[in-house]
Backbone as a chain_set.jsonl record, in Angstrom:
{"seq": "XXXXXXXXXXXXXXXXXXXXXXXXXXXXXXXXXXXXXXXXXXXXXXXXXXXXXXXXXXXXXXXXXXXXXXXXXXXXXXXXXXXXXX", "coords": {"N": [[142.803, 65.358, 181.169], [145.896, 64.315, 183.015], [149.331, 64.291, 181.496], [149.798, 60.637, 180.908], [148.564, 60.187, 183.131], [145.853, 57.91, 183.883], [143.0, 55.898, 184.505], [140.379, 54.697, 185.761], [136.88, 54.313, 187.003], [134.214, 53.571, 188.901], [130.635, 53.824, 189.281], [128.34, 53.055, 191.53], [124.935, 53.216, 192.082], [121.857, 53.049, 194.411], [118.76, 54.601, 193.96], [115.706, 55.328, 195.27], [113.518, 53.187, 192.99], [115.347, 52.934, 191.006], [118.476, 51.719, 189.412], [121.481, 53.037, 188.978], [124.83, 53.107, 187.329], [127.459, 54.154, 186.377], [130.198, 54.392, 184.027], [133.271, 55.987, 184.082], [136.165, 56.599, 182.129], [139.63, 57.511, 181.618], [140.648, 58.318, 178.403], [142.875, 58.105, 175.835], [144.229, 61.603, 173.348], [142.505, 62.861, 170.977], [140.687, 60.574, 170.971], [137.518, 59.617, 169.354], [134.329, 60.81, 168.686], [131.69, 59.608, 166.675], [129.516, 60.26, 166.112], [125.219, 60.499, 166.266], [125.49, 59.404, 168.693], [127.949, 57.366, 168.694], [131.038, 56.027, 168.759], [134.544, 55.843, 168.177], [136.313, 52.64, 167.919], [139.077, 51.865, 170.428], [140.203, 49.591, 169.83], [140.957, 49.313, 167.178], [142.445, 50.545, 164.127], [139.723, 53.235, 162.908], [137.699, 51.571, 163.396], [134.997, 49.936, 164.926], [133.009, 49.452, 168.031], [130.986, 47.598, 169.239], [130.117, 47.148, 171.954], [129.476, 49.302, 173.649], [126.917, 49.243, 172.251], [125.442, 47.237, 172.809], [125.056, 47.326, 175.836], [123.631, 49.836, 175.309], [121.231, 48.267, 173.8], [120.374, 46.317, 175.559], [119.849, 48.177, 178.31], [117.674, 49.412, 176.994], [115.8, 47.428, 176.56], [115.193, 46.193, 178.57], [113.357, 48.6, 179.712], [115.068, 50.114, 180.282], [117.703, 53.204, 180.436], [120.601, 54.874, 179.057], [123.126, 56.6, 177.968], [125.808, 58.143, 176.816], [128.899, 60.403, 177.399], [131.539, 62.423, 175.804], [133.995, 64.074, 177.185], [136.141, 66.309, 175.562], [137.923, 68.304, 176.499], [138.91, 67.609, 179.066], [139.48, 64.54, 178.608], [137.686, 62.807, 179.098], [136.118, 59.808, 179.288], [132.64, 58.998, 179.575], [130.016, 56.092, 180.715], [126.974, 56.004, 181.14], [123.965, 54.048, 183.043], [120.838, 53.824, 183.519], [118.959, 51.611, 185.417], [115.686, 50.476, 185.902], [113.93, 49.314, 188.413], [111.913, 46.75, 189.677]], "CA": [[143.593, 64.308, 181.757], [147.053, 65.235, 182.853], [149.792, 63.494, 180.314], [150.247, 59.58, 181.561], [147.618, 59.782, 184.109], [145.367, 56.765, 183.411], [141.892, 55.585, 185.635], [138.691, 53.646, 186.075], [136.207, 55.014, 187.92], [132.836, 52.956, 188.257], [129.982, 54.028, 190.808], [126.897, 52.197, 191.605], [123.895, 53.783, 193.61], [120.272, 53.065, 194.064], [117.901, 55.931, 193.909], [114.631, 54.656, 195.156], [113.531, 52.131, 192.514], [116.565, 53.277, 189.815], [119.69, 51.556, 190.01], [122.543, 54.042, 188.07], [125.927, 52.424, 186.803], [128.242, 55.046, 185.589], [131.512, 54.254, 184.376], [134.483, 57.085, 183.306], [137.433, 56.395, 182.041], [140.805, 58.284, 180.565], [140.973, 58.559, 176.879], [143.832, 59.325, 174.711], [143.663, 62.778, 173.045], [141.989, 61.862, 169.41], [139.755, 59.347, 170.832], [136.779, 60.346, 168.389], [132.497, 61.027, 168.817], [131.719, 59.451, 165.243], [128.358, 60.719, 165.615], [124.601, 59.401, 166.434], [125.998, 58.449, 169.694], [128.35, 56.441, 168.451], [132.313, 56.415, 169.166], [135.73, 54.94, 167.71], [136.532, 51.773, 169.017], [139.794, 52.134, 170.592], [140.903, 48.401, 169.941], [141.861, 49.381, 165.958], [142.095, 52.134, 163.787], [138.909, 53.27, 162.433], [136.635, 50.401, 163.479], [133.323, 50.678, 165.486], [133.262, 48.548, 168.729], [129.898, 46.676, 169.522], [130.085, 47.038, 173.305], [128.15, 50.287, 174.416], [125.524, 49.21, 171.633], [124.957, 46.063, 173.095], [125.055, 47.832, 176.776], [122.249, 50.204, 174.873], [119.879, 47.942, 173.581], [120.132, 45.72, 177.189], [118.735, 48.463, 178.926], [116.255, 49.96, 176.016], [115.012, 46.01, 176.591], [114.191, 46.541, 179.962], [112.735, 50.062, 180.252], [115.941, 51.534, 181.41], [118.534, 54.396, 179.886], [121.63, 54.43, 178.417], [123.782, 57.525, 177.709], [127.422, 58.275, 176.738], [129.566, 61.309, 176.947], [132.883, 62.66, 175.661], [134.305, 65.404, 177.442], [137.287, 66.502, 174.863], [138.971, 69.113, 177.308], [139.171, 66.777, 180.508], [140.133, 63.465, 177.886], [137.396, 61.718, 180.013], [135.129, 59.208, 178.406], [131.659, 58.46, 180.59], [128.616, 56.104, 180.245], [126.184, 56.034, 182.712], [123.276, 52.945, 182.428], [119.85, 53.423, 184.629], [117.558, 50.16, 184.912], [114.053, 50.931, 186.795], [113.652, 48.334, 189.331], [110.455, 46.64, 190.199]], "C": [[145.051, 64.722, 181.7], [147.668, 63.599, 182.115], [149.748, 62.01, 181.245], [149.561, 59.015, 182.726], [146.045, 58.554, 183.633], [144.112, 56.087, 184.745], [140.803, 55.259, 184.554], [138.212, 53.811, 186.867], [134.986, 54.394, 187.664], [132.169, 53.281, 189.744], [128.274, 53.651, 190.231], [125.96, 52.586, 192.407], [122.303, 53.448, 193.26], [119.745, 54.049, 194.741], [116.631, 55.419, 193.904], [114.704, 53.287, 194.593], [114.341, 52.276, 191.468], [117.97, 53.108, 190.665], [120.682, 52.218, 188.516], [123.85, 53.177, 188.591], [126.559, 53.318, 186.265], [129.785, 54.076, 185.771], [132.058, 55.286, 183.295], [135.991, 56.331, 183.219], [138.483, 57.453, 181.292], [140.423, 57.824, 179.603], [142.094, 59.022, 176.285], [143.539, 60.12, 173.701], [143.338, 62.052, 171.435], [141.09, 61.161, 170.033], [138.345, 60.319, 169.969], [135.141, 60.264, 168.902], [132.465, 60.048, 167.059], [129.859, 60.205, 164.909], [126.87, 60.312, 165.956], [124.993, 58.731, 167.809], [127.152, 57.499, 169.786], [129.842, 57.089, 168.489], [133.336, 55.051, 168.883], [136.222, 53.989, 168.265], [138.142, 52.185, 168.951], [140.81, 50.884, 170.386], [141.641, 48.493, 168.241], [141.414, 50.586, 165.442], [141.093, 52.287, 163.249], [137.955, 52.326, 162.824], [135.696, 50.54, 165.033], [133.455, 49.91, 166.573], [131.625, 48.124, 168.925], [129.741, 46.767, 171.211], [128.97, 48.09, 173.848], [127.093, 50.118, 173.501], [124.918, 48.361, 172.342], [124.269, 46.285, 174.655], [123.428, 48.613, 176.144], [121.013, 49.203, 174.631], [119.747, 46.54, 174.651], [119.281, 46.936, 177.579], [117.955, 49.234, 178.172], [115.408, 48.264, 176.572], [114.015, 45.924, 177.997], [113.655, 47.818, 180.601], [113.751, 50.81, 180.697], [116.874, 52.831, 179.961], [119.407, 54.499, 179.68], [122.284, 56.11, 177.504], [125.425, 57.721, 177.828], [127.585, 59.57, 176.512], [130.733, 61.265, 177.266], [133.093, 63.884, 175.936], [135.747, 65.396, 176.82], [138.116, 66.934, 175.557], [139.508, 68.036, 178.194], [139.412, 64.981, 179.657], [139.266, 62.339, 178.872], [136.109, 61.068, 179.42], [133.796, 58.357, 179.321], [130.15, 57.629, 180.11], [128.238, 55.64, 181.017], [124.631, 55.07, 181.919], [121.903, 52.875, 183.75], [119.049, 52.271, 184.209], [116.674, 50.557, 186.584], [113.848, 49.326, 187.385], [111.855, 47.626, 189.944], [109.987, 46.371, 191.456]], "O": [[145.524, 65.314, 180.729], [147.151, 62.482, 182.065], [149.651, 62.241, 182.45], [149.73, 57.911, 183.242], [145.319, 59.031, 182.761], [144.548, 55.861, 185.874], [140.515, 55.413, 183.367], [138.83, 53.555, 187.9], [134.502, 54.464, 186.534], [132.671, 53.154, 190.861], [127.523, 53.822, 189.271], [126.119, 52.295, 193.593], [121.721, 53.557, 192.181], [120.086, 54.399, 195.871], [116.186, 55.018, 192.829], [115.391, 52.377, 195.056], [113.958, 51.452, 190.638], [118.462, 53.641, 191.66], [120.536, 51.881, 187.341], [124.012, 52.699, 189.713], [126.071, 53.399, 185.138], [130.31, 53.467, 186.703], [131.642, 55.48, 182.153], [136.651, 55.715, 184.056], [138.044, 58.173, 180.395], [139.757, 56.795, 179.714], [142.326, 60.227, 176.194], [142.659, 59.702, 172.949], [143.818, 61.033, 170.94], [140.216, 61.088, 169.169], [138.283, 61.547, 170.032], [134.955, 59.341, 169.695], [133.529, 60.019, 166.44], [129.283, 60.501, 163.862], [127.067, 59.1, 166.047], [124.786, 57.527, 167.962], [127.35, 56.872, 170.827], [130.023, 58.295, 168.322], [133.172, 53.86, 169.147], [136.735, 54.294, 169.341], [138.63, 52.678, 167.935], [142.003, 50.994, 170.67], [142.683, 47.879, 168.008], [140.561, 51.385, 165.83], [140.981, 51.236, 162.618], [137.001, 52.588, 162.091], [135.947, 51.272, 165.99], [134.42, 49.213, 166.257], [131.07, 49.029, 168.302], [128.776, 46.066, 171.516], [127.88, 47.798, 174.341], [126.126, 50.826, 173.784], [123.744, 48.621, 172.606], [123.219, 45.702, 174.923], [122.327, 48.133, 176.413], [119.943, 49.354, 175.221], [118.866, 45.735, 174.348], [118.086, 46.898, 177.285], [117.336, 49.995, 178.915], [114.247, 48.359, 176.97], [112.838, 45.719, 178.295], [113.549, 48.005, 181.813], [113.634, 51.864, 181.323], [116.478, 53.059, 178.818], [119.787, 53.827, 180.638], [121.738, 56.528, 176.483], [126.097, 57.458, 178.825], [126.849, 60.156, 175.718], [131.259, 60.678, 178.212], [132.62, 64.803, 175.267], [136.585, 64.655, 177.335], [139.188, 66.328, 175.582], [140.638, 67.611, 177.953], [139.514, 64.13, 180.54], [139.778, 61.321, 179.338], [135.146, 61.766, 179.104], [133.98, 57.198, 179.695], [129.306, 58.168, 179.395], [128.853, 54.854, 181.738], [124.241, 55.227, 180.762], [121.942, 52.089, 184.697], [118.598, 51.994, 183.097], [116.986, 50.778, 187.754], [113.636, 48.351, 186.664], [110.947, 48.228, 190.517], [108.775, 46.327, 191.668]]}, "num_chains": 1, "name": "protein.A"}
């Protein structure tokens, strides 16, 4: 991410019967992996946020998929959410 540059990027597509939800956003440099999937909430120091868990076990509930990544170089933080359609 170049310095000061700042985005939200959300894209929605259906694939057959799979509807995919990705959203990326900037990160400031430090934002952290803690591990397990799991990542620093950015609202205080050290503390865990509750949001992409809650996002996870929504679609574990309904058969769908749920993945996060941190690309360190490119400061870009992505999680992408399939739910299987009936």
């Amino acid at each position: 991410m170049t310095s000061g540059e700042r985005f939200i990027r959300v894209g929605i597509a259906l694939m057959g019967s799979a509807l995919n939800i990705r959203v990326s956003n900037s990160a400031a440099a430090g934002a952290a992996a803690l591990g397990g999937n799991r990542f620093a909430s950015s609202k205080a120091e050290g503390r865990i946020g509750y949001g992409l868990y809650s996002v996870r076990m929504i679609a574990r509930k309904y058969g769908g998929q749920s993945e996060t990544a941190w690309d360190e170089a490119h400061g870009v933080f992505t999680h992408s959410v399939t739910l299987f359609l009936q």
